[in-house]
ROSE-4610 file (N, C-alpha, C; in Angstrom, 1 decimal, always signed):
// ROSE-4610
residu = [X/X/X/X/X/X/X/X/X/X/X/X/X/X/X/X/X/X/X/X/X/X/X/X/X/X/X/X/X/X/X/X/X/X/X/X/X/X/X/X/X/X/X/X/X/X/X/X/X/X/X/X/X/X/X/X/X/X/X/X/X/X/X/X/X/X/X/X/X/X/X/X/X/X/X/X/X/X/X/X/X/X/X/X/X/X/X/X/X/X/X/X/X/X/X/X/X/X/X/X/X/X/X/X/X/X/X/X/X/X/X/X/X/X/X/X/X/X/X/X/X/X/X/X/X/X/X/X/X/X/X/X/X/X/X/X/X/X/X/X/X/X/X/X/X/X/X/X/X/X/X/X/X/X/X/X/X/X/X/X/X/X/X/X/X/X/X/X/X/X/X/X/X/X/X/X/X/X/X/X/X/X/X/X/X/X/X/X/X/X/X/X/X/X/X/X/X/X/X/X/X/X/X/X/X/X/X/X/X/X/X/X/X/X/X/X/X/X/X/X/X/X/X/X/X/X/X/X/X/X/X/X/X/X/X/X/X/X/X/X/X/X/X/X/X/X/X/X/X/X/X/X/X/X/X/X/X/X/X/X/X/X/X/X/X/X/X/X/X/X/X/X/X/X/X/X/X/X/X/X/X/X/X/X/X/X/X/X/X/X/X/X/X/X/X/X/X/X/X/X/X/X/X/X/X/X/X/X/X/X/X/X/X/X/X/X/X/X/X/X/X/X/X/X/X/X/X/X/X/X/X/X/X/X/X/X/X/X/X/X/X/X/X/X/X/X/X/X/X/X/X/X/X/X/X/X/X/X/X/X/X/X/X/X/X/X/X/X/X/X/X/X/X/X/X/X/X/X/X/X/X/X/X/X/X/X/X/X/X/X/X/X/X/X/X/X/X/X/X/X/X/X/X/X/X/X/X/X/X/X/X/X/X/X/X/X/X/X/X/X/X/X/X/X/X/X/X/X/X/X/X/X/X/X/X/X/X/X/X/X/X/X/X/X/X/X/X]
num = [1/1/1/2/2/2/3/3/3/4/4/4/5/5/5/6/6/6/7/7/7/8/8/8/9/9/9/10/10/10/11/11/11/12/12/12/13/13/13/14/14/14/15/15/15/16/16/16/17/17/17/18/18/18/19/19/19/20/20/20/21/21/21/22/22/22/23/23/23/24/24/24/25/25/25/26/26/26/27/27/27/28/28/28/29/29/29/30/30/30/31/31/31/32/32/32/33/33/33/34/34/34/35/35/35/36/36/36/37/37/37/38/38/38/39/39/39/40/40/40/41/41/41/42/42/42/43/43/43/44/44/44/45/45/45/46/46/46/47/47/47/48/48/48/49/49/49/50/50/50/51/51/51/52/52/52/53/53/53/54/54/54/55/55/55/56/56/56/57/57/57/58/58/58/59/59/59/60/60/60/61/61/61/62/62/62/63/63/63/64/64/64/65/65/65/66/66/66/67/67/67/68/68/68/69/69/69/70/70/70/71/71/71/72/72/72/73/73/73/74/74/74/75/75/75/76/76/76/77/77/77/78/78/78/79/79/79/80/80/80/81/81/81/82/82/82/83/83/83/84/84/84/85/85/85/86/86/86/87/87/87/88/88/88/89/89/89/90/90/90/91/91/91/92/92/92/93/93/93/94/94/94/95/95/95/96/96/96/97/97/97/98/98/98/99/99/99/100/100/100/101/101/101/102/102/102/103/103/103/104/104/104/105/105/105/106/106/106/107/107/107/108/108/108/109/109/109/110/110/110/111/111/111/112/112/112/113/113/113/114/114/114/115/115/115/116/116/116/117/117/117/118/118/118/119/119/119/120/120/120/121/121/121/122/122/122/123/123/123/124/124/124/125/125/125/126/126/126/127/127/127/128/128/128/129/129/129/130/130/130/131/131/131/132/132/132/133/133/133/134/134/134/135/135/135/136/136/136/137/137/137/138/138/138/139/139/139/140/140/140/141/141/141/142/142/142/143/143/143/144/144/144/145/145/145/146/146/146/147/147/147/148/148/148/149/149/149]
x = [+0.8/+0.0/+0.9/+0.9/+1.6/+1.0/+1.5/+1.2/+1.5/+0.2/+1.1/+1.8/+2.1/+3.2/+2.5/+1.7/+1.1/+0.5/+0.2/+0.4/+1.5/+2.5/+3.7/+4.5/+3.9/+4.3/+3.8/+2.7/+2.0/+2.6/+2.6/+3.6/+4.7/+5.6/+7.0/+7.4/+7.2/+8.0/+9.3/+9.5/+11.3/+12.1/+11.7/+12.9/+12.1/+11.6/+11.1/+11.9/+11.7/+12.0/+12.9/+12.4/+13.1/+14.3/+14.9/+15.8/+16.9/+16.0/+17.3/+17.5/+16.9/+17.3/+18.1/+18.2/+19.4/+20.5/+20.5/+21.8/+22.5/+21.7/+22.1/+22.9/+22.3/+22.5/+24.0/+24.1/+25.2/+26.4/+26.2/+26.9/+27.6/+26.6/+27.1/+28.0/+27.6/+28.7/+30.0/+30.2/+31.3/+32.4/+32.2/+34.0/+34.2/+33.6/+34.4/+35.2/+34.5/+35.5/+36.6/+36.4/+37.1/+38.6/+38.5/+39.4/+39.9/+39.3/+39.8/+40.9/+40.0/+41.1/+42.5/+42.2/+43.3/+44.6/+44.2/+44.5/+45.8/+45.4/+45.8/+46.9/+46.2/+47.4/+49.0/+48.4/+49.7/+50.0/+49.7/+50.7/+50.5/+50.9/+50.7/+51.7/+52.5/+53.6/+53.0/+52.7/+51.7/+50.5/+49.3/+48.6/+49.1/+49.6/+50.2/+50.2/+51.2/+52.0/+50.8/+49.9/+48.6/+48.0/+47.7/+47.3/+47.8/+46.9/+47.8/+49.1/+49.8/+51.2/+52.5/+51.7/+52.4/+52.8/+53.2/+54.1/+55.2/+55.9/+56.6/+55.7/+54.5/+53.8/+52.5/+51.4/+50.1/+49.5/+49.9/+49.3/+49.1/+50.5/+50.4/+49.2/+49.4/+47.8/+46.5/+46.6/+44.9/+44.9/+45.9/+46.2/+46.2/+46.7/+45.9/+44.5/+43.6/+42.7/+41.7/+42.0/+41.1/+41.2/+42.7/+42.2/+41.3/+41.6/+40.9/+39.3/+38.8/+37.5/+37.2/+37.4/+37.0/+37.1/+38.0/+38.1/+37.4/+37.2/+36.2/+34.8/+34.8/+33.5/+32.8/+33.4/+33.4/+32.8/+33.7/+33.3/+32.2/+32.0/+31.2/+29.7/+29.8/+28.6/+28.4/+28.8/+29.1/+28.8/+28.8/+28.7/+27.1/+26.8/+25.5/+25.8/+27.0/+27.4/+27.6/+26.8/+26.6/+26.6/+26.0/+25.5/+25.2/+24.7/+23.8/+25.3/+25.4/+27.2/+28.5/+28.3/+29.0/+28.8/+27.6/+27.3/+27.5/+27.2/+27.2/+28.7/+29.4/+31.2/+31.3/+30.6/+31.2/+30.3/+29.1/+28.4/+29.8/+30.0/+31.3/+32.2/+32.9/+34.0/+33.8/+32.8/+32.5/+32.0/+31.9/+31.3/+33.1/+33.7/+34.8/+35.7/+35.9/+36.9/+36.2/+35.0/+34.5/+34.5/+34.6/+35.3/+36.3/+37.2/+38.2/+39.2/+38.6/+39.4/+38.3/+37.4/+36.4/+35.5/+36.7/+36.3/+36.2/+34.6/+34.9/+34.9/+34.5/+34.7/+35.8/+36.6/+38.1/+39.0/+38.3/+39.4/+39.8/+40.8/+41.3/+40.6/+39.9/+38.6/+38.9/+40.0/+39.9/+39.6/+39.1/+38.8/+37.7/+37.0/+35.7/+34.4/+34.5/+33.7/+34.2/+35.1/+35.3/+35.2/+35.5/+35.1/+33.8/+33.0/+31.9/+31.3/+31.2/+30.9/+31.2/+32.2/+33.0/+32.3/+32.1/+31.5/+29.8/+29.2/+27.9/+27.7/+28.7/+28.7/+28.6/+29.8/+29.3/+28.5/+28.0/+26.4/+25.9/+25.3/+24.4/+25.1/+26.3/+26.8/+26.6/+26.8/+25.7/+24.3/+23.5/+22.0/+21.9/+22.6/+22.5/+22.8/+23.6/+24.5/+23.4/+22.8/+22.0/+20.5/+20.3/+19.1/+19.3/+21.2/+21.0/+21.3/+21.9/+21.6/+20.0/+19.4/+17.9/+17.2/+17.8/+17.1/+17.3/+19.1/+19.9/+20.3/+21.0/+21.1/+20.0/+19.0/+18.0/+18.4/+17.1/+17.2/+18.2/+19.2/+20.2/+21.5/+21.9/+22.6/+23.7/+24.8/+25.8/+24.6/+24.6/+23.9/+22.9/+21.5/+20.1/+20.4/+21.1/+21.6/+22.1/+22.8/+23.4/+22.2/+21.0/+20.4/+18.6/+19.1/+17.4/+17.3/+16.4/+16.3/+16.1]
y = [-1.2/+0.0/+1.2/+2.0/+3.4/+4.7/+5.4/+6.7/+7.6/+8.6/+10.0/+10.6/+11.3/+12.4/+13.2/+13.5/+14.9/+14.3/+12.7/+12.2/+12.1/+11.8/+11.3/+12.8/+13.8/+15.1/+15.9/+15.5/+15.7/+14.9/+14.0/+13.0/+13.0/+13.6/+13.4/+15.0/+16.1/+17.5/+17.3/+18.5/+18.2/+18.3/+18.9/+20.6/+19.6/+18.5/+18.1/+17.3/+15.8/+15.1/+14.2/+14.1/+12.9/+13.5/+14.7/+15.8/+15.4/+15.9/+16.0/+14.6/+13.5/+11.5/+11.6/+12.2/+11.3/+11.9/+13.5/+14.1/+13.3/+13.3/+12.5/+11.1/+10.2/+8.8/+9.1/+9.9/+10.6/+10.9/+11.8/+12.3/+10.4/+10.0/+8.9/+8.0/+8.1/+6.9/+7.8/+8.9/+9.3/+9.0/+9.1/+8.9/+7.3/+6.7/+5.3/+5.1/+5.8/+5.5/+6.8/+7.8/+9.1/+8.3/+7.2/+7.1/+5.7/+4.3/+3.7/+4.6/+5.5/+6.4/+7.1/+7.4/+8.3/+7.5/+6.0/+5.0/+4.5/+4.1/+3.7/+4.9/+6.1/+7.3/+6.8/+7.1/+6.8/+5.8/+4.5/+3.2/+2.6/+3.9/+3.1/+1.9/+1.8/+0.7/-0.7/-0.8/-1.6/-1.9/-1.1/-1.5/-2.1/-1.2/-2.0/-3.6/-3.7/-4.6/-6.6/-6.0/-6.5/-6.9/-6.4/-6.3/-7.0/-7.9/-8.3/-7.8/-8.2/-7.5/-6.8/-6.7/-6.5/-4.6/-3.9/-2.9/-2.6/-3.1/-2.5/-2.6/-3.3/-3.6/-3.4/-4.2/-3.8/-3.6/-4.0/-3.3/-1.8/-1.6/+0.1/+0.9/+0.9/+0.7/+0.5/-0.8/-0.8/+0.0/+0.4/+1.4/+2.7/+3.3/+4.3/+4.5/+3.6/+3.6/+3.5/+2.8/+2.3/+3.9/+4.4/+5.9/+6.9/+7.1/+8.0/+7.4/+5.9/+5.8/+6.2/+5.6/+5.9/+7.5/+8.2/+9.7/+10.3/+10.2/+11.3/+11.2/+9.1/+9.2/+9.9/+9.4/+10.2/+11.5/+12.1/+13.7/+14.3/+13.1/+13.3/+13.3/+12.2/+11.5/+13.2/+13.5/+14.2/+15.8/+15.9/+17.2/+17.6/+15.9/+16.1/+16.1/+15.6/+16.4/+14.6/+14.8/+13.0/+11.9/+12.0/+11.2/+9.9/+10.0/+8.2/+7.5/+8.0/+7.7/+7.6/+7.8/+7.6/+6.8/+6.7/+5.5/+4.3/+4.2/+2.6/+2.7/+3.5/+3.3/+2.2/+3.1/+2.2/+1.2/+0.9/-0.3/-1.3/-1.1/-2.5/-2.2/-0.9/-1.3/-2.1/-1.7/-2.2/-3.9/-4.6/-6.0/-6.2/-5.6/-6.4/-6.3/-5.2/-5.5/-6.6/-7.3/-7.9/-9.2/-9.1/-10.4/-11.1/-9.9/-10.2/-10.2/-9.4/-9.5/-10.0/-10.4/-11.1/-11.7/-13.3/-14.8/-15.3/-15.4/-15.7/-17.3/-17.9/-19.1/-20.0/-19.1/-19.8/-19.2/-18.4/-17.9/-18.7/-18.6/-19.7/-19.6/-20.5/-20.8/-19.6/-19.0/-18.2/-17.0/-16.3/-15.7/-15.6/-16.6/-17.1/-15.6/-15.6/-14.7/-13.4/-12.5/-11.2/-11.4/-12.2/-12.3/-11.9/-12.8/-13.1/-11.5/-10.9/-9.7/-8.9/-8.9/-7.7/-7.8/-9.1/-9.5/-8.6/-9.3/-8.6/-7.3/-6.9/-5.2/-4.5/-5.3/-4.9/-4.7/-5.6/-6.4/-5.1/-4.8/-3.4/-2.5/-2.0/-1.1/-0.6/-2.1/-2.1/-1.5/-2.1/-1.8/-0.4/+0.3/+1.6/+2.4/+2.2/+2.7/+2.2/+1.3/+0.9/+2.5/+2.6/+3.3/+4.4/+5.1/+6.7/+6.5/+5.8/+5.6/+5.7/+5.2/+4.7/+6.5/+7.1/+8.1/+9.5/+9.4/+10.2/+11.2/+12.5/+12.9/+14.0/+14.1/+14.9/+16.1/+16.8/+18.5/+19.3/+18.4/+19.2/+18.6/+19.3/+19.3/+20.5/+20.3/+21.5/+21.4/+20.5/+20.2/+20.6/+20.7/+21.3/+22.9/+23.0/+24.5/+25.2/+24.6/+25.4/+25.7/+24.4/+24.3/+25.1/+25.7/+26.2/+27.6/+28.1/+29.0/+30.6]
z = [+0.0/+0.0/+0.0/-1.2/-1.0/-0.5/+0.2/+0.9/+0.1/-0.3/-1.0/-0.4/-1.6/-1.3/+0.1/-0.2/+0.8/+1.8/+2.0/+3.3/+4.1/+3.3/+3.9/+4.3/+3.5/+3.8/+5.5/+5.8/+6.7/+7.9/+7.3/+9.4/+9.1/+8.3/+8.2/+7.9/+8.8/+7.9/+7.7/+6.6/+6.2/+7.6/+8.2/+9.2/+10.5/+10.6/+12.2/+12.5/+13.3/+14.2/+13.0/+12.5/+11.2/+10.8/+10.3/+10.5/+11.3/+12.9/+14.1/+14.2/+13.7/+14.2/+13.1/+12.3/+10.9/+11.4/+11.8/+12.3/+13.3/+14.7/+15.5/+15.1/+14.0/+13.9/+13.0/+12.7/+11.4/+12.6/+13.3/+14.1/+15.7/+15.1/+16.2/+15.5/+14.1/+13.1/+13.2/+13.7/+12.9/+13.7/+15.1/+15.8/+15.4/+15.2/+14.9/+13.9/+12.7/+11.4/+11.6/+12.2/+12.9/+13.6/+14.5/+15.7/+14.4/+14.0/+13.0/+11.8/+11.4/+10.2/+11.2/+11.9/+12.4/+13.0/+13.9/+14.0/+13.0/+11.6/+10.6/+10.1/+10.3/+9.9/+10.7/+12.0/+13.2/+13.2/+12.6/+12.7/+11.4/+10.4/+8.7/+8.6/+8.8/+8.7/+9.4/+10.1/+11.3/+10.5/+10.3/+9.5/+8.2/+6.8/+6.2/+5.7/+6.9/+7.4/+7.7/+7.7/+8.5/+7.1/+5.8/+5.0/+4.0/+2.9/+2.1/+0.7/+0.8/+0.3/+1.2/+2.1/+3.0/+3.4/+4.2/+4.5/+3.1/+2.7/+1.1/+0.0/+0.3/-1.2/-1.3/-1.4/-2.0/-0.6/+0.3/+1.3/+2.1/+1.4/+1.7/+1.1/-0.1/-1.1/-0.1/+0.0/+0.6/+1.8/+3.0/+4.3/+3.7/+2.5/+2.5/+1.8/+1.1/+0.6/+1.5/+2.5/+4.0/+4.6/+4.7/+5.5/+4.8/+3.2/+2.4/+2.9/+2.6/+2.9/+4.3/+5.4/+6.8/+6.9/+6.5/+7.1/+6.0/+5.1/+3.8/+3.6/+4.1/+4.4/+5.4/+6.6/+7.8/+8.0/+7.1/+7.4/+6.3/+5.1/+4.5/+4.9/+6.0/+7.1/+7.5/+8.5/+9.5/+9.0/+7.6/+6.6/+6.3/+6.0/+5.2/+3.6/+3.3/+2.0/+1.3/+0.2/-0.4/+0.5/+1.6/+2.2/+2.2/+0.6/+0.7/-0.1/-0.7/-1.6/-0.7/+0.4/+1.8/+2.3/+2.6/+3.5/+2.9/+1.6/+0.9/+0.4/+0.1/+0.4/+1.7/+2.7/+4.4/+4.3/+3.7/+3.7/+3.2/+2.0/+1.3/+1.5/+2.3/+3.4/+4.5/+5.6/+6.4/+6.1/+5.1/+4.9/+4.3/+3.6/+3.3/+4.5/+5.6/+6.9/+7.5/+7.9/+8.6/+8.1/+7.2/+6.5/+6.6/+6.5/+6.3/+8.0/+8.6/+10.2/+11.6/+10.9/+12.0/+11.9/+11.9/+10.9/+12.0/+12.8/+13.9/+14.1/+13.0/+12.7/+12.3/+12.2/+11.8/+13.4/+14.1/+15.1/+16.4/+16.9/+18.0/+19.2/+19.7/+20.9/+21.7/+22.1/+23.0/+23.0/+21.5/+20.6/+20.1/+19.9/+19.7/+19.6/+20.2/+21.4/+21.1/+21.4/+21.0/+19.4/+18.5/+17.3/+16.7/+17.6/+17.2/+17.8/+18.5/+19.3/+17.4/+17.4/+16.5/+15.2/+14.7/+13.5/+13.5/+14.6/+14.9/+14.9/+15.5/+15.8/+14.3/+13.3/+12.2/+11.3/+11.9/+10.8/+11.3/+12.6/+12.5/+12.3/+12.1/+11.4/+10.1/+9.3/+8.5/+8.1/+9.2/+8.9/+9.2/+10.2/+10.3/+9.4/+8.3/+7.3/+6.4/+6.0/+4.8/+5.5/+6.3/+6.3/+6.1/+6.6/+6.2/+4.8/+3.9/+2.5/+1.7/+2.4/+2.2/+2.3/+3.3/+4.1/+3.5/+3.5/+2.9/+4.5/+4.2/+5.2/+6.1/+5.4/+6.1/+6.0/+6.9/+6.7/+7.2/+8.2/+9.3/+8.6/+7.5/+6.5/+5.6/+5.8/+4.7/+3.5/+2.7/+1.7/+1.5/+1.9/+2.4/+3.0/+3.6/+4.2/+2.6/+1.8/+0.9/-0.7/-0.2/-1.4/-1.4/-0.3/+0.2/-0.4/-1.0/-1.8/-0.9]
């Protein structure tokens, strides 16, 4: 069953509560990929190193492509500014790190468990990310501020 426009206009204003929950939700993703990116800055050799090819080679590559995503997205989140093209960046970053560093099924029993925490945590990282995609970044926005007549 679809709702019109001018229903959906009526329980949902631009500038109301729907607004200040996406900012909020935007503003809460952001120190993680914030403290992850900045992380990786201060121990690029370390990260690197962690990554396939290694510290001299194709890993340096993916450590700085991992910082450009975490911190641009980040602040992209955090702007209002392409928003939904942000978030689905960190949607298939966020599914390819989680993959790739929290196998919690291959990890040694004592491990198990913070794995499996870490894996989960991403999955709704995920979902949160899939809905400001869905949503976009709302009216409390660089974006919407710069486009209002």
């Amino acid at each position: 069953m679809a709702i019109s426009a001018e229903v959906e206009k009526a329980v949902v204003p631009a500038g109301g509560a729907q607004g200040l929950v996406l900012l909020f939700a935007r503003v809460l993703f952001v120190p993680l990929f914030y403290y992850s990116g900045l992380g990786k800055v201060l121990a690029f050799a370390a990260t690197a190193a962690r990554l396939p090819g290694g510290a001299e080679g194709f890993g340096s590559v993916l450590a700085a492509g991992a910082i450009a995503i975490e911190l641009g997205c980040a602040t992209a989140l955090l702007l209002g500014l392409w928003t939904r093209q942000a978030a689905c960046v960190l949607i298939v970053f966020t599914i390819g790190a989680t993959l790739m560093f929290h196998q919690f099924w291959a990890a040694p029993e004592p491990q198990v468990t913070l794995q499996t925490i870490q894996f989960l945590k991403n999955v709704g990282l995920v979902g949160g990310l899939a809905m400001i995609a869905v949503f976009g970044a709302g009216s409390c926005s660089i974006r919407t501020a710069f486009s209002r007549p």
